[in-house]
N, C-alpha and C positions, 0 to 999 in steps of 0.2 A: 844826595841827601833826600831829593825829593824821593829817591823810589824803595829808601828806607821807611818816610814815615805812611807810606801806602802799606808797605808790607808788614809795620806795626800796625794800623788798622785793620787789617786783613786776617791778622791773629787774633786781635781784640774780637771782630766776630765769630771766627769760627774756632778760638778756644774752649767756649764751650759746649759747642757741639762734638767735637772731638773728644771732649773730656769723658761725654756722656753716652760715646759709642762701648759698649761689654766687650769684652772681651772674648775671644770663641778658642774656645780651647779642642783641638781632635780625639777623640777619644770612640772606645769603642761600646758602642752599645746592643742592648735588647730592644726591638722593639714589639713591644705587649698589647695584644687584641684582648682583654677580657671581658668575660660576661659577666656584667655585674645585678645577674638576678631578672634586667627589666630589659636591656640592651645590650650590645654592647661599648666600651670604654676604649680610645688610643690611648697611650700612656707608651715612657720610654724609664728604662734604666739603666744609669753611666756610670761612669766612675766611681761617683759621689753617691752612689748607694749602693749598700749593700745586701737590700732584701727585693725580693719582687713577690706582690702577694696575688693568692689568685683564690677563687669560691672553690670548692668542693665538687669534685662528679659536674665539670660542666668543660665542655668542648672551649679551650682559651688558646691562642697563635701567639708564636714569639718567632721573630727573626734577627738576625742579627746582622750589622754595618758599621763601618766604620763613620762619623760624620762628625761636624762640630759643633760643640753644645757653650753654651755661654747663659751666665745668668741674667735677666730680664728685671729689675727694680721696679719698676711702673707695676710690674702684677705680681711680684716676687714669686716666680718660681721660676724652674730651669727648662730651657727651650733648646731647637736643634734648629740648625741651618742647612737643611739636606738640599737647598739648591747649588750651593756650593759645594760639595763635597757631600758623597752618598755613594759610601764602595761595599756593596754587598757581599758577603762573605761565603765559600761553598766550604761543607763540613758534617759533621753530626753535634747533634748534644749530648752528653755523659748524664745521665740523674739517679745521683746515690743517697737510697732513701735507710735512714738510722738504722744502725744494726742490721740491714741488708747488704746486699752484693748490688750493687752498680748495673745498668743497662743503656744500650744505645738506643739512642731517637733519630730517628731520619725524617726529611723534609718530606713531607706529602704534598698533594696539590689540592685545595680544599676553595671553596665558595658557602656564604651561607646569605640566610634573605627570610624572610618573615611573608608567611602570604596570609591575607586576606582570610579573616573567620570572624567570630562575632565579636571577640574582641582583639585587641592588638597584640598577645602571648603567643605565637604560634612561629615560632624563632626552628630553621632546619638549618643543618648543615651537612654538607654532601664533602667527598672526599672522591678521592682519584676520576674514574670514568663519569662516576655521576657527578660528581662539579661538573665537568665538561659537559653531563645530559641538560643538566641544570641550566648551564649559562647559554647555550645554545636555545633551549629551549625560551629563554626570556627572550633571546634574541629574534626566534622567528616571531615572537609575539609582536615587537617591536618592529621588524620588517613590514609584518600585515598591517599592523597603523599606520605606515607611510604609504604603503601600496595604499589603503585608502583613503588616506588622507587624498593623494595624490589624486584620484579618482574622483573625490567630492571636490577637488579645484575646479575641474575639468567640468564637472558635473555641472556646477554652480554660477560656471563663465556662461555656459550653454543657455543655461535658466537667466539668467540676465540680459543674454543678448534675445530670449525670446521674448521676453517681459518687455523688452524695449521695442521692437520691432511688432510687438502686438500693440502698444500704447501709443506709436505713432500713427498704427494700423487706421486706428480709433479717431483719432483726433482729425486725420484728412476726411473721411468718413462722416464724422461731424460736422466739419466745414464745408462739406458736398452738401448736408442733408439728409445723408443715409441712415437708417435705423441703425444704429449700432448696438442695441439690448443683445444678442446674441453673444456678440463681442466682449460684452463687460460683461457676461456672466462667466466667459472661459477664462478673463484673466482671473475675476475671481476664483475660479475653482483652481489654478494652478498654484502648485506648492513647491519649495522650494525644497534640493534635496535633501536629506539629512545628515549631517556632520559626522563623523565617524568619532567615537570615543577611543579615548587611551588605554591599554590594556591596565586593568584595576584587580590580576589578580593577587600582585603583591602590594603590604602593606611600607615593607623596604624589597628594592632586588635586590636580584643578584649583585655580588662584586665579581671585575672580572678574576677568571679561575688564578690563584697565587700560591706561591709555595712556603709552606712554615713546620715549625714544629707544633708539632699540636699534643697540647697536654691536657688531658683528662684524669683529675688523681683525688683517691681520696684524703681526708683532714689527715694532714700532719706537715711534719718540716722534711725537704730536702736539701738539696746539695747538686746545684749542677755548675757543669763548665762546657765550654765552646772546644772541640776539637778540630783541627783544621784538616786540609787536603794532605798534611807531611805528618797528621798524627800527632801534633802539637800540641796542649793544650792556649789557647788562646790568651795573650796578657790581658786581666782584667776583667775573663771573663767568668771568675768563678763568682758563684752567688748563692745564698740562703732563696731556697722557694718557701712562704709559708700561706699554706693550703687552708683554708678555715670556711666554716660553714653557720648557718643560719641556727640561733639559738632558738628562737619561734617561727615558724609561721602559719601564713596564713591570716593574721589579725588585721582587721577590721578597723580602717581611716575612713573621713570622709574630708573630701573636699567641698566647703563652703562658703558661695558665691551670695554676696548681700546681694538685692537688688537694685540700691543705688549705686553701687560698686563693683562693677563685672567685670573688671581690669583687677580687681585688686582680691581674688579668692584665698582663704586665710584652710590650712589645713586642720584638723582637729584627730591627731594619732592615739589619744589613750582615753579609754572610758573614764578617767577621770575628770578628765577636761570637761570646763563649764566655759558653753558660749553667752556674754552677755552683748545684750543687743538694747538699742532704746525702743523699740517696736512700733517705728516708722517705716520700714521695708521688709520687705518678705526674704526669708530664706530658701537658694536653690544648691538640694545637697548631689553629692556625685558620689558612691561609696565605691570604696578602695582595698583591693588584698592591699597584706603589706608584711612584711618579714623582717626580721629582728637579727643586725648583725653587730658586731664589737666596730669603734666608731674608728679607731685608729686600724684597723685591717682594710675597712671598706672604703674609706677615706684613699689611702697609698695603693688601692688597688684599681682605683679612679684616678688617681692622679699619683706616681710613687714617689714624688717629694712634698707630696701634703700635708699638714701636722693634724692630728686627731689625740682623740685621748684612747688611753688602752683600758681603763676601766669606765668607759660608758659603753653605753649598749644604745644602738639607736635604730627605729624602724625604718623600713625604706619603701616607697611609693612600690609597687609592682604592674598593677593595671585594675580596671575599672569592675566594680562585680558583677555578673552578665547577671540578668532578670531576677533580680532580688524587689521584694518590697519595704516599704518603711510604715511601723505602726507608731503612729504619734497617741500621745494622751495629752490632754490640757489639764491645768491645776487639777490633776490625779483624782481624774472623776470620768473627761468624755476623753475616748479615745477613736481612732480613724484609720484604716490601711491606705497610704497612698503609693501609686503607680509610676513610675518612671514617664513622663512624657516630653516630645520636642519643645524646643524656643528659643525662641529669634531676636535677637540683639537689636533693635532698632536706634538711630540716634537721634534723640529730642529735637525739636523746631524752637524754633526762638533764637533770642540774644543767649539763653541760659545752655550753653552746650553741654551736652551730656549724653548717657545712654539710658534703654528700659527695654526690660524684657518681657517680652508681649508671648503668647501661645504660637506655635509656627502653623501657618494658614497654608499648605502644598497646593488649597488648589485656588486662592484667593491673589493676596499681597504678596506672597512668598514662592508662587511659581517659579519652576526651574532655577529654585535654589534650596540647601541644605539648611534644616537644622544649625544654629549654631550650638547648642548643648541639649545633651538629654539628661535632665534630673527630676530630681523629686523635688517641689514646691511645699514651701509650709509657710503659710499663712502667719502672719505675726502681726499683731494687735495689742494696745495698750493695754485690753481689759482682762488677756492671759497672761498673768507673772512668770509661772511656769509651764515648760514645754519639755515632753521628756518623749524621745523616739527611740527605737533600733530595730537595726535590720534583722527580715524576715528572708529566709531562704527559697527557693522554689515549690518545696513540701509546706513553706508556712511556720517553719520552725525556728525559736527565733538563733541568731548568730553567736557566738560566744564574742563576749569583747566588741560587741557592736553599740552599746546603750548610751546614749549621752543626755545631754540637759540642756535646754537654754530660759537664760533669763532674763524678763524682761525688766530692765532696770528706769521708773519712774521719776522723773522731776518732783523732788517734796516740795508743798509747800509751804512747809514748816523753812525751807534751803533760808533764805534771810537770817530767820531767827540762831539757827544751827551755826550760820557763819559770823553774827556777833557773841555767841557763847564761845566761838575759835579765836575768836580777836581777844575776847575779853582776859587772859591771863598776860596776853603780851599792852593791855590797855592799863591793868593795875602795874604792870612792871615799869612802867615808862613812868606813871605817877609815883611810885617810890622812886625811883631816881632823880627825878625832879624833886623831892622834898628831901631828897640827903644831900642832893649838890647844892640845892640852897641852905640848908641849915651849917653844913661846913663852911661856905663862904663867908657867912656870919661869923 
């Protein structure tokens, strides 16, 4: 009896934990690399869908595996458990595009990595031999860093134990009587060695070299499916591809950072947007390419069970605008070119925690540290209502769809009087009521 009601207890806790383990179902999927314009995107498609969407003329990997997918409630959408199960599949892909005749795809061996330039767009992808030049090539990069890292250990135990060995030098010396200025002028002149940096010519590396299908196609729908080693077509793995591209781009966001709120930067995508501000802190803008795709394609193409809508249209972040200027006007009289400069995040002293963005000082406060943002500063003051800028291009000419407005919105002090003229219809409402429920009571 007793080892009944342990074992009813024992249910009682872990029923529901049990209850709230998914279910994983096995099934066969796609698993989708795409470039979505800025990056690239993981994404997978199962069973449970039947389209996979990809951009237009851009290098996008798909592979295929068998593993178990189950649905996830806490962030609603659909997940894979490839540590249990992750059976890779050898084969080609079939892709039969409308009204054509059908072609085979074969696995290639491809790596891709973004290096280093002035801004972060500089996305490559190598295929066959040269993936392998590629990833080797990261690699000896990454060899040489250890080699001297290794070297500056070595270095730097040396320079310590001489530092120590000269500072006791010193000090028996002292306690003899002996002049030691000779002495304290070589420890000062010694330095210690230099630390070996990280190789910084990628912005992402390399992955190591992998094999997929690699699709490059222009807009429109396909049709493919999974053929196996026996010539098979694969169960479940036929799918709608649909291919779609950028209805604008090129257009002109900016990202904007208050300056008592530099955690919290709010984007501003369309020249019609009006920023209002109360013009107690300064604005730091950051301008933004950005391209214009259908929201329900770009949406499932980031994630392929996302829900979007198919008649909006929405811009998407791309990257930063290299050396543009910003010509501000105040209440549409003085106007100003400003320049793109560094600044430095500092966090306020006091009980009042906070942050402020100060100018970045490389050779002051800020040595041997980085810029935290480079943007353009515009001055906001109570005594400018309006402020209206856009972006200038390298020639000076100005951006199309770059123009915005911000405005300064004043405390009246008329505000009392304004909010007893708001009260006042619900103040005579209350007095009729009162004189009807009295006069019926009567």
């Amino acid at each position: 009896m007793k080892g009944l009601l342990v074992f009813f207890f024992i249910f009682i806790l872990i029923g529901p934990i049990v209850a709230d383990v998914p279910v994983r179902e096995e099934q066969f999927i796609y698993s989708i690399m795409a470039f979505n314009g800025r990056d690239y995107s993981r994404t997978f498609c199962g069973e449970n869908s039947d389209t996979i969407y990809l951009i237009a003329d851009q290098d996008n990997f798909i592979t295929t595996s068998k593993t178990l997918v189950y649905y996830w409630p806490i962030t609603g959408d659909w997940k894979t458990d490839t540590r249990s199960l992750n059976y890779s599949f050898e084969g080609t892909l079939e892709l039969t595009e409308k009204r054509r005749e059908s072609r085979i795809i074969y696995p290639e061996r491809y790596t891709f990595y973004n290096v280093k330039g002035e801004y972060e767009q500089n996305w490559k992808v190598a295929m066959g031999d040269e993936a392998d030049k590629a990833w080797q090539h990261y690699q000896g990069l990454i060899d040489e860093y250890w080699q001297a890292t290794y070297q500056y250990e070595q270095a730097k135990m040396a320079f310590d134990l001489m530092v120590d060995e000269l500072a006791m030098k010193i000090t028996e010396m002292r306690n003899d009587g002996i002049d030691v200025t000779g002495l304290v002028e070589k420890l000062k002149r010694l330095g210690p060695p230099e630390s070996p940096k990280p190789p910084d010519d990628y912005i992402v590396p390399p992955m190591p070299v992998q094999s997929a299908f690699i699709l490059n196609l222009p807009r429109g729908e396909y049709n493919i499916c999974f053929i196996n080693e026996d010539s098979a077509v694969m169960e479940s793995s036929e799918k709608r591809v649909v291919v779609f591209e950028k209805r604008r781009a090129d257009g002109i966001g900016f990202e904007v950072i208050p300056g008592d709120k530099w955690t919290r930067p709010v984007e501003s995508k369309r020249s019609s947007s009006v920023l209002y501000v109360n013009g107690t802190t300064d604005l730091y803008l950051r301008p933004f390419f950005q391209d214009e795709y259908n929201d329900l394609y770009y949406q499932r193409m980031i994630r392929n069970d996302a829900k979007g809508n198919p008649s909006l249209m929405n811009w998407v972040y791309i990257q930063q605008v290299p050396g543009g200027r910003i010509e501000v006007t105040k209440n549409n009289h003085t106007s100003a070119i400003l320049v793109e400069e560094p600044f430095y995040v500092e966090q306020t002293k006091g009980s009042a925690l906070g942050y402020k963005i100060v100018p970045f000082d490389p050779e002051g406060a800020h040595k041997d540290r980085d810029p935290s943002l480079i943007a353009f500063k515009i001055p906001i003051t109570r005594e400018t209502s309006l402020i209206k800028f856009e972006l200038l291009d390298n020639s000076g000419l100005n951006m199309a769809g770059s123009s915005r407005q911000v405005r300064v919105i004043i405390k009246s002090r008329w505000q009392p009087i304004l909010l007893v003229l708001c009260l006042l219809p619900l103040l005579v409402m209350t007095v009729v009521r009162m004189i009807r429920s009295r006069k019926y009571s009567l």
